[in-house]
HTML snippet that shows the backbone in 3Dmol.js (N, CA, C, O; Angstrom):
<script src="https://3Dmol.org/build/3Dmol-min.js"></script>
<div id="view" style="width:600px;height:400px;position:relative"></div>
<script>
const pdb = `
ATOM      1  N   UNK A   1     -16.740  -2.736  -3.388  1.00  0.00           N
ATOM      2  CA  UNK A   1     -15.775  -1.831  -3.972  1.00  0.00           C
ATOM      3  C   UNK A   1     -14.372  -2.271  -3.587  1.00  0.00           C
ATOM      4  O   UNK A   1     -14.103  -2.570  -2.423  1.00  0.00           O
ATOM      5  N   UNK A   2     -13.412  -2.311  -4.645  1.00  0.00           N
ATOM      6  CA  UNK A   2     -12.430  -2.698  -4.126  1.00  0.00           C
ATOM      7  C   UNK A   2     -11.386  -1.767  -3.477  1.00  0.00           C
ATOM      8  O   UNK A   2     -11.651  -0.576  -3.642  1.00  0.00           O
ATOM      9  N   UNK A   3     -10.372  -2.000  -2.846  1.00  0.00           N
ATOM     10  CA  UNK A   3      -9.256  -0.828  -2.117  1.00  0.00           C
ATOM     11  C   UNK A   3      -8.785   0.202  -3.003  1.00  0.00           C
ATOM     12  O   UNK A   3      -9.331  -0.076  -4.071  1.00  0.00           O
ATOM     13  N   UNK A   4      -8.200   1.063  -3.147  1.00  0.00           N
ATOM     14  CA  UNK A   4      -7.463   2.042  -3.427  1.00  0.00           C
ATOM     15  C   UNK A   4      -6.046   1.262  -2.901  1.00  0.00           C
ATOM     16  O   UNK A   4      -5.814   0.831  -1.771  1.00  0.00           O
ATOM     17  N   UNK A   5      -4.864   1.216  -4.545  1.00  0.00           N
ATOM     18  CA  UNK A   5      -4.172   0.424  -4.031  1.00  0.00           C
ATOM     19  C   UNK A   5      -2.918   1.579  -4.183  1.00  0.00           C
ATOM     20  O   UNK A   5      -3.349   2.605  -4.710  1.00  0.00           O
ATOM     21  N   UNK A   6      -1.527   1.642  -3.856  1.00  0.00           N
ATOM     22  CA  UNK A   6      -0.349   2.186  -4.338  1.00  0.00           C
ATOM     23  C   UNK A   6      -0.475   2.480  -6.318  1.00  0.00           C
ATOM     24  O   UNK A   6      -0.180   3.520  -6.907  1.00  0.00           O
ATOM     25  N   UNK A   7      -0.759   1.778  -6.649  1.00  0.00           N
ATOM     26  CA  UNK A   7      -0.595   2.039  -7.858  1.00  0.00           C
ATOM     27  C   UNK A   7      -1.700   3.439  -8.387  1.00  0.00           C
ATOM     28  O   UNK A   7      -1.207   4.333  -9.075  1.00  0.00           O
ATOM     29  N   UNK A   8      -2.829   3.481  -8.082  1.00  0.00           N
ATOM     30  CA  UNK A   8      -3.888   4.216  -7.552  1.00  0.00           C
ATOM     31  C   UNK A   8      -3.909   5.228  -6.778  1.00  0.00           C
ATOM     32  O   UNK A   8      -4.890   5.877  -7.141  1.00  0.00           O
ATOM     33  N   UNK A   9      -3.424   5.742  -5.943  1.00  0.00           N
ATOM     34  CA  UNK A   9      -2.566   6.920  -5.426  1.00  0.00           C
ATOM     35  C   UNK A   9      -2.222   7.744  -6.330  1.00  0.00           C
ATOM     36  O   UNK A   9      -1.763   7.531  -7.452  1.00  0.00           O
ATOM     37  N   UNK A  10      -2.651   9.456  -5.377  1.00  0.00           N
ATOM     38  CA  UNK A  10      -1.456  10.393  -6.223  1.00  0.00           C
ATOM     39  C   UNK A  10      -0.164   9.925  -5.993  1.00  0.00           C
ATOM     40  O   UNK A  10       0.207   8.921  -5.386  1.00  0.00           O
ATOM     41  N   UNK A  11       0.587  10.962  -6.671  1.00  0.00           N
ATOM     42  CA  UNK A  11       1.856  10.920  -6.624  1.00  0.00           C
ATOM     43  C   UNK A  11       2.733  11.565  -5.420  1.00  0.00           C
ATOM     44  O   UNK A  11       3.926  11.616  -5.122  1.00  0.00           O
ATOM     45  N   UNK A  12       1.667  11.968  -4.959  1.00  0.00           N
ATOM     46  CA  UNK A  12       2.757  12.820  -3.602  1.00  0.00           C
ATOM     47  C   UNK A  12       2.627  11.324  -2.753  1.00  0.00           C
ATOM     48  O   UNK A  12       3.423  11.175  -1.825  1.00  0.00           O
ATOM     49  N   UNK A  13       1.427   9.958  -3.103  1.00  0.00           N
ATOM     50  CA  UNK A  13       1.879   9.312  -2.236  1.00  0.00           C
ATOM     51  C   UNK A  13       3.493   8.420  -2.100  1.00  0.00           C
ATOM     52  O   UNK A  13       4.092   7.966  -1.124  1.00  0.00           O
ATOM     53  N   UNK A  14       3.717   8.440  -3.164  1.00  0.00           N
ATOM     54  CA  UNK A  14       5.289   7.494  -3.408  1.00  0.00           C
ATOM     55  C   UNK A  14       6.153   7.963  -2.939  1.00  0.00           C
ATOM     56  O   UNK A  14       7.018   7.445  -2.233  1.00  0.00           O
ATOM     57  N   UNK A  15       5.937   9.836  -3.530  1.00  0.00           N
ATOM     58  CA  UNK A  15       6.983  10.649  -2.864  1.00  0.00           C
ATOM     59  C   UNK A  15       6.966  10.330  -1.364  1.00  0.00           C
ATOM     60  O   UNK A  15       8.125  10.137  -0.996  1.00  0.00           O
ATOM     61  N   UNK A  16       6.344  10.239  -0.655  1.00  0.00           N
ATOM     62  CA  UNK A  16       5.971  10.528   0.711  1.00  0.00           C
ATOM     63  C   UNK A  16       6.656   9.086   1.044  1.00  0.00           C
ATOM     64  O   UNK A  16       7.594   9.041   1.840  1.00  0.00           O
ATOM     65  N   UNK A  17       6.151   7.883   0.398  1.00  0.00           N
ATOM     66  CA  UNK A  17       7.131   6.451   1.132  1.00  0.00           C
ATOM     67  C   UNK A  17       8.336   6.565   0.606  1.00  0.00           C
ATOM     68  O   UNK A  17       9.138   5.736   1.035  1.00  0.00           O
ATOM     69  N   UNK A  18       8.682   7.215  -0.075  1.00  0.00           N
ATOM     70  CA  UNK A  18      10.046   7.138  -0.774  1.00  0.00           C
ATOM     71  C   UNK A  18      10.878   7.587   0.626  1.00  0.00           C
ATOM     72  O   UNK A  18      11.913   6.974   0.886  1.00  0.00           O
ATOM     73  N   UNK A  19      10.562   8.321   1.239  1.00  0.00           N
ATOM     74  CA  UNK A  19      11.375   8.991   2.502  1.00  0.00           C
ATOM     75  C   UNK A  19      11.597   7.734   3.421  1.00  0.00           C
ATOM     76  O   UNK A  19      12.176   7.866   4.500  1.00  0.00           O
ATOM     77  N   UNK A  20      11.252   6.825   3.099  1.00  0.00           N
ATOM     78  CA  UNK A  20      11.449   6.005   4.241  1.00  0.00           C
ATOM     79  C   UNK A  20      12.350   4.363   2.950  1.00  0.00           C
ATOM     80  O   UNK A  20      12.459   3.253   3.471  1.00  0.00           O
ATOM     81  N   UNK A  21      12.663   4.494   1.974  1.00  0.00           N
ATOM     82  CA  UNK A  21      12.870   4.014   1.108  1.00  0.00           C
ATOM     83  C   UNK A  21      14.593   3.317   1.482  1.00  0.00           C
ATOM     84  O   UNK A  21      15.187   2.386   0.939  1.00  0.00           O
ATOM     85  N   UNK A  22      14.944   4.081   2.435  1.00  0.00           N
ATOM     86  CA  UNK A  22      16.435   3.850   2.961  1.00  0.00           C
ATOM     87  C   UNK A  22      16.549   2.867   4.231  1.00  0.00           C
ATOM     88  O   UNK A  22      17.599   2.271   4.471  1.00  0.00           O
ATOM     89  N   UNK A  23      15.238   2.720   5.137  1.00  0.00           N
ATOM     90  CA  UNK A  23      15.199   1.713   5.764  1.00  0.00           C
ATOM     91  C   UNK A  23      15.185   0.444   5.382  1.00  0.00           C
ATOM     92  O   UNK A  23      15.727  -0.410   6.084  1.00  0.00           O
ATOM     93  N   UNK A  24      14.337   0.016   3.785  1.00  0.00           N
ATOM     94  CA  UNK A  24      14.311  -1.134   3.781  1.00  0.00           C
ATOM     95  C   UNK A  24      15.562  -1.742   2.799  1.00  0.00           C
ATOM     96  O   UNK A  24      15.814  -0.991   1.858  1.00  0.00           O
ATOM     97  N   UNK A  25      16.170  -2.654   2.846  1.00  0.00           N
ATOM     98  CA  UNK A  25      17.327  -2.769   1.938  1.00  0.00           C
ATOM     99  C   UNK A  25      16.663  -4.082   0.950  1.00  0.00           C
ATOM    100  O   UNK A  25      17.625  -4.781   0.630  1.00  0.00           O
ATOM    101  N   UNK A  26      15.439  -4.625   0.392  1.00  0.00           N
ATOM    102  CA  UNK A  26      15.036  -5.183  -0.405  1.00  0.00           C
ATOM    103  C   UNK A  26      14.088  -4.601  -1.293  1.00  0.00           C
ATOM    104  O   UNK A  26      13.453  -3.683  -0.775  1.00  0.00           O
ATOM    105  N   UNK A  27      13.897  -4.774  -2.085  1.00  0.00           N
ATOM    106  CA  UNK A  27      12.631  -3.871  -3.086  1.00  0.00           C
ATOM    107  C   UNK A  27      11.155  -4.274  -2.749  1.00  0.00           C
ATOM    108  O   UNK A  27      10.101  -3.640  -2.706  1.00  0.00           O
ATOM    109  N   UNK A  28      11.440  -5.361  -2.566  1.00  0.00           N
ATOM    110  CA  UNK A  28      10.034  -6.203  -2.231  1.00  0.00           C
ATOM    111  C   UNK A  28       9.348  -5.636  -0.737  1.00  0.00           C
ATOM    112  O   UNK A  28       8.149  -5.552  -0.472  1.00  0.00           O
ATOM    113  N   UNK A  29      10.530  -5.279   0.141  1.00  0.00           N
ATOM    114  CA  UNK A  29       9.963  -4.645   1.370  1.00  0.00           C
ATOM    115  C   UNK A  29       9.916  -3.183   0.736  1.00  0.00           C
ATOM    116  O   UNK A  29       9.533  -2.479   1.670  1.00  0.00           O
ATOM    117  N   UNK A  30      10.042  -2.660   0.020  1.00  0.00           N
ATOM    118  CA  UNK A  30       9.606  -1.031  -0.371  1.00  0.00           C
ATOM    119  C   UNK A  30       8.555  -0.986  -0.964  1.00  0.00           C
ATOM    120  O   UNK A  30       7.736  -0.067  -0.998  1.00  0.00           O
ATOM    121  N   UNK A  31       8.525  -2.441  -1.687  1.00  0.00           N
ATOM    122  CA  UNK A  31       7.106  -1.998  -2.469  1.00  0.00           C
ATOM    123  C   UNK A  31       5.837  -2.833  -1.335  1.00  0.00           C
ATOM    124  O   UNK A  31       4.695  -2.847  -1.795  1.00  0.00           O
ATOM    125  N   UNK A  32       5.983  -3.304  -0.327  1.00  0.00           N
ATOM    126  CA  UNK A  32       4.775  -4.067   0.272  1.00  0.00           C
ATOM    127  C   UNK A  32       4.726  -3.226   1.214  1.00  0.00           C
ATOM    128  O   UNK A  32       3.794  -3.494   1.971  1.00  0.00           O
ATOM    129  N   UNK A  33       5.744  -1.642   1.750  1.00  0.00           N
ATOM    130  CA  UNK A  33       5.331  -1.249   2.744  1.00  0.00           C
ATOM    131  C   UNK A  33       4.185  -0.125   2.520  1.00  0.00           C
ATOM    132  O   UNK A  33       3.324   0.318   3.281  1.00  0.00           O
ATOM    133  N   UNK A  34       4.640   0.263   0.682  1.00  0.00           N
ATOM    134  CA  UNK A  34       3.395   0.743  -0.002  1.00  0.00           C
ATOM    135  C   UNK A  34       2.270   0.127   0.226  1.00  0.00           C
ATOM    136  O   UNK A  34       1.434   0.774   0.857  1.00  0.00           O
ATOM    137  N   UNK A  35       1.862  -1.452  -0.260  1.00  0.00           N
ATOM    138  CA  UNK A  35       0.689  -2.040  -0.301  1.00  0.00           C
ATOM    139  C   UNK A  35       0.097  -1.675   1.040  1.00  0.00           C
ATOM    140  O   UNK A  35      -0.944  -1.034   1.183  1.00  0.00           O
ATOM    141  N   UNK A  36       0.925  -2.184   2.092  1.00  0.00           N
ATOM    142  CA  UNK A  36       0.231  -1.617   2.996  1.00  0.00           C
ATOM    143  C   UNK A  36      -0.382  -0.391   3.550  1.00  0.00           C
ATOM    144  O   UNK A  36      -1.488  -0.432   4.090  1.00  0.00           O
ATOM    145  N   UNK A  37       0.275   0.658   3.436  1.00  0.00           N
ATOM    146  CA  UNK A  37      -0.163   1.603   3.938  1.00  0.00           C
ATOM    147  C   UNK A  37      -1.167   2.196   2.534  1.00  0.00           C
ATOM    148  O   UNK A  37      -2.062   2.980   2.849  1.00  0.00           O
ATOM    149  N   UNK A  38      -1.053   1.894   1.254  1.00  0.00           N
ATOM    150  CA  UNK A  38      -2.226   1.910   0.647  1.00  0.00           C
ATOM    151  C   UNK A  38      -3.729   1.141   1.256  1.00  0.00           C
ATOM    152  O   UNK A  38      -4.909   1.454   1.098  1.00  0.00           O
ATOM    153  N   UNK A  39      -3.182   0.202   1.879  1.00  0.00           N
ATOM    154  CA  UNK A  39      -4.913  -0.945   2.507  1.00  0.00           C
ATOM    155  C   UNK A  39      -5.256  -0.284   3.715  1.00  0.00           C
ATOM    156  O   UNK A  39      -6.460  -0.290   3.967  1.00  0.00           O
ATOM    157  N   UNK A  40      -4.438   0.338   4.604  1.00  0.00           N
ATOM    158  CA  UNK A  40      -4.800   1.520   5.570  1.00  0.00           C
ATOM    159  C   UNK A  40      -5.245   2.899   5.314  1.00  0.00           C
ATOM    160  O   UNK A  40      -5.747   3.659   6.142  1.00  0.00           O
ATOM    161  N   UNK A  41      -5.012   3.127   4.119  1.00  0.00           N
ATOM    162  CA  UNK A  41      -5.438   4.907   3.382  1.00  0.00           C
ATOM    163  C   UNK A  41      -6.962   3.971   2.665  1.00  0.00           C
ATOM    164  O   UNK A  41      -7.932   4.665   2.361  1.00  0.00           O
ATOM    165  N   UNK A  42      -7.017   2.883   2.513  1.00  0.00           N
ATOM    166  CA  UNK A  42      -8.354   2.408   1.608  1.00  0.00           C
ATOM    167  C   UNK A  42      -9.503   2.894   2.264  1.00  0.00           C
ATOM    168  O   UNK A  42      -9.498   3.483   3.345  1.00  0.00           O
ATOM    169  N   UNK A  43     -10.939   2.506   1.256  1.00  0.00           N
ATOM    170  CA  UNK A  43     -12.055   2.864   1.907  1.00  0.00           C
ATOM    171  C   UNK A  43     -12.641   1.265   2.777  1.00  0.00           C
ATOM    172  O   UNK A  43     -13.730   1.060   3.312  1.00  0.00           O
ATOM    173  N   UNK A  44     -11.831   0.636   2.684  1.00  0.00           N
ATOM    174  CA  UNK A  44     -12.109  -0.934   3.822  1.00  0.00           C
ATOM    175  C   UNK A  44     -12.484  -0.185   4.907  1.00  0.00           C
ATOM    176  O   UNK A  44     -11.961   0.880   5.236  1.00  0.00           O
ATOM    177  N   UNK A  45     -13.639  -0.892   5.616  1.00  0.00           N
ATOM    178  CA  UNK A  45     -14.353  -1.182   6.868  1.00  0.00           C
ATOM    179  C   UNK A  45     -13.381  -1.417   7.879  1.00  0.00           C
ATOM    180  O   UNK A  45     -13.104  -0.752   8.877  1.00  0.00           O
ATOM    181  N   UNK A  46     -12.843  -2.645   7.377  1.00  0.00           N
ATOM    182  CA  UNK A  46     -11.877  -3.394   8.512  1.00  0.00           C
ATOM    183  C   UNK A  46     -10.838  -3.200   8.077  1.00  0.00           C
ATOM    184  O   UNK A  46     -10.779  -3.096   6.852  1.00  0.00           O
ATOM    185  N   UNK A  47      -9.566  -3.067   8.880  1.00  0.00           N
ATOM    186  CA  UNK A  47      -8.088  -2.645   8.085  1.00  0.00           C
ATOM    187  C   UNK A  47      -7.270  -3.635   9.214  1.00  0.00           C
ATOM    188  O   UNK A  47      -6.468  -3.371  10.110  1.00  0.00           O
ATOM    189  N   UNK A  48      -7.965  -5.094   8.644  1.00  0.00           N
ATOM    190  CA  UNK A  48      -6.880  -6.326   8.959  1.00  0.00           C
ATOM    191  C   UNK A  48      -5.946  -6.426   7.619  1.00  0.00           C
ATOM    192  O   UNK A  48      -6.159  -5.973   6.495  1.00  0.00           O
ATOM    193  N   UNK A  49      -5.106  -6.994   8.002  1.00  0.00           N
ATOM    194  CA  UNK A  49      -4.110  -8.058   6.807  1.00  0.00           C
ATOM    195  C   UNK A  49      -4.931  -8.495   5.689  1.00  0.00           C
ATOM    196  O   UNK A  49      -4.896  -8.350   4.467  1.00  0.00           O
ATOM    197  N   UNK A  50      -5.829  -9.192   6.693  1.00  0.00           N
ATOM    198  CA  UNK A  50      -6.952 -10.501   5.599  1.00  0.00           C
ATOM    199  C   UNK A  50      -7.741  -9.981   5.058  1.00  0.00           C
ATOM    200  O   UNK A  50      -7.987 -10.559   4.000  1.00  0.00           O
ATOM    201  N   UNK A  51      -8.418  -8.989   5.249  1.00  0.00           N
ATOM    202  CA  UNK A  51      -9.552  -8.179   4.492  1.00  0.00           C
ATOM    203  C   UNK A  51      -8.434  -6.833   3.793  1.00  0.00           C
ATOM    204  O   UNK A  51      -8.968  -6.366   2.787  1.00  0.00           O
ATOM    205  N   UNK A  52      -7.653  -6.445   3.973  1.00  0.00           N
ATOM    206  CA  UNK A  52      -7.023  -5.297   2.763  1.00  0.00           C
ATOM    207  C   UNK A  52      -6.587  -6.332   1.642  1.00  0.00           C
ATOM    208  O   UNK A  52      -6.284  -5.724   0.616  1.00  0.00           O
ATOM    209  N   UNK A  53      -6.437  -7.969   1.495  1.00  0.00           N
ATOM    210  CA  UNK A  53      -5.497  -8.477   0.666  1.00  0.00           C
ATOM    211  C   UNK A  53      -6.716  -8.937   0.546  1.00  0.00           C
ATOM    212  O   UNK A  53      -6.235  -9.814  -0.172  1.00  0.00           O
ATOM    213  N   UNK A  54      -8.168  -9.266   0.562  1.00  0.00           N
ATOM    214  CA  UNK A  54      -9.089  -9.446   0.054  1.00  0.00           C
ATOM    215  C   UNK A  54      -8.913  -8.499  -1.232  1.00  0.00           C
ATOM    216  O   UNK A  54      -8.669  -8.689  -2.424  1.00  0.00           O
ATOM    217  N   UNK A  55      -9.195  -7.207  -0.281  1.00  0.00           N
ATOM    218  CA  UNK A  55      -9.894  -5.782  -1.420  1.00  0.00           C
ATOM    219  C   UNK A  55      -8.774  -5.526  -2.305  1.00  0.00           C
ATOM    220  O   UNK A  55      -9.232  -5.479  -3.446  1.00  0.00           O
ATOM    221  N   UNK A  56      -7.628  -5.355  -2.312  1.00  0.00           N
ATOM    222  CA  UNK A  56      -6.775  -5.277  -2.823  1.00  0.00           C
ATOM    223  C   UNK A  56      -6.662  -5.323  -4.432  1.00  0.00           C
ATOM    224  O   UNK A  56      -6.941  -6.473  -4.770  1.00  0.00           O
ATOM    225  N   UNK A  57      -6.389  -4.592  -5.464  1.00  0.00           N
ATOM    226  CA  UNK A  57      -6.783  -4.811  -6.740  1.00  0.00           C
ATOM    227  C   UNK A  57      -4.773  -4.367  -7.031  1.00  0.00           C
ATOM    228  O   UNK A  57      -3.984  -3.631  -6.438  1.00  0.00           O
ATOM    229  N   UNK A  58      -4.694  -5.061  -7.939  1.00  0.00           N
ATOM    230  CA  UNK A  58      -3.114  -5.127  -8.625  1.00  0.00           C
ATOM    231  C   UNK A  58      -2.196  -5.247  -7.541  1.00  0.00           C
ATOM    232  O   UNK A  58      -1.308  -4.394  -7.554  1.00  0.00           O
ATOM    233  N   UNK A  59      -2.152  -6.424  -6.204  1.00  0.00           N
ATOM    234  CA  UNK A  59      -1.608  -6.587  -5.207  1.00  0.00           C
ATOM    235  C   UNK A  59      -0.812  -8.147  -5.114  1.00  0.00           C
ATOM    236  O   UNK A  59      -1.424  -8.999  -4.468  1.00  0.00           O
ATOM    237  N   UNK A  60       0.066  -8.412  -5.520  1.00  0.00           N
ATOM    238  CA  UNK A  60      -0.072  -9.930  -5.449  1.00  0.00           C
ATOM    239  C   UNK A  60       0.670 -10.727  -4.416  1.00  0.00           C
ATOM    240  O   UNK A  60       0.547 -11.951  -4.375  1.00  0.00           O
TER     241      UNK A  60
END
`;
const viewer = $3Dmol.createViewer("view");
viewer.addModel(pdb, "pdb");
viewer.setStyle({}, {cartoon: {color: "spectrum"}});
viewer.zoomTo();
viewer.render();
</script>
């Protein structure tokens, strides 16, 4: 089965990183701090780097 990714999420989840949306000053770090904490909310076993970017579906 693959992860549950950001895109896949309700919507209270964006709302919820959006609060932190002022720390990062690149887009690319706003949208990967999503990926991540989407591969930590996933149903993965293991919640390394290497296995969430395994499971990962619309992650690139």
């Amino acid at each position: 089965m693959k992860e549950t990714t950001p895109t896949a999420m309700p919507p209270c989840f964006d709302r919820w990183c959006g609060r932190f949306d002022d720390i990062f000053s690149h887009q690319a770090q706003k949208r990967e701090f999503r990926n991540y904490l989407g591969g930590l909310l996933g149903e993965s076993e293991r919640k390394n780097l290497s296995q969430m970017a395994n499971n990962a579906v619309g992650v690139t």
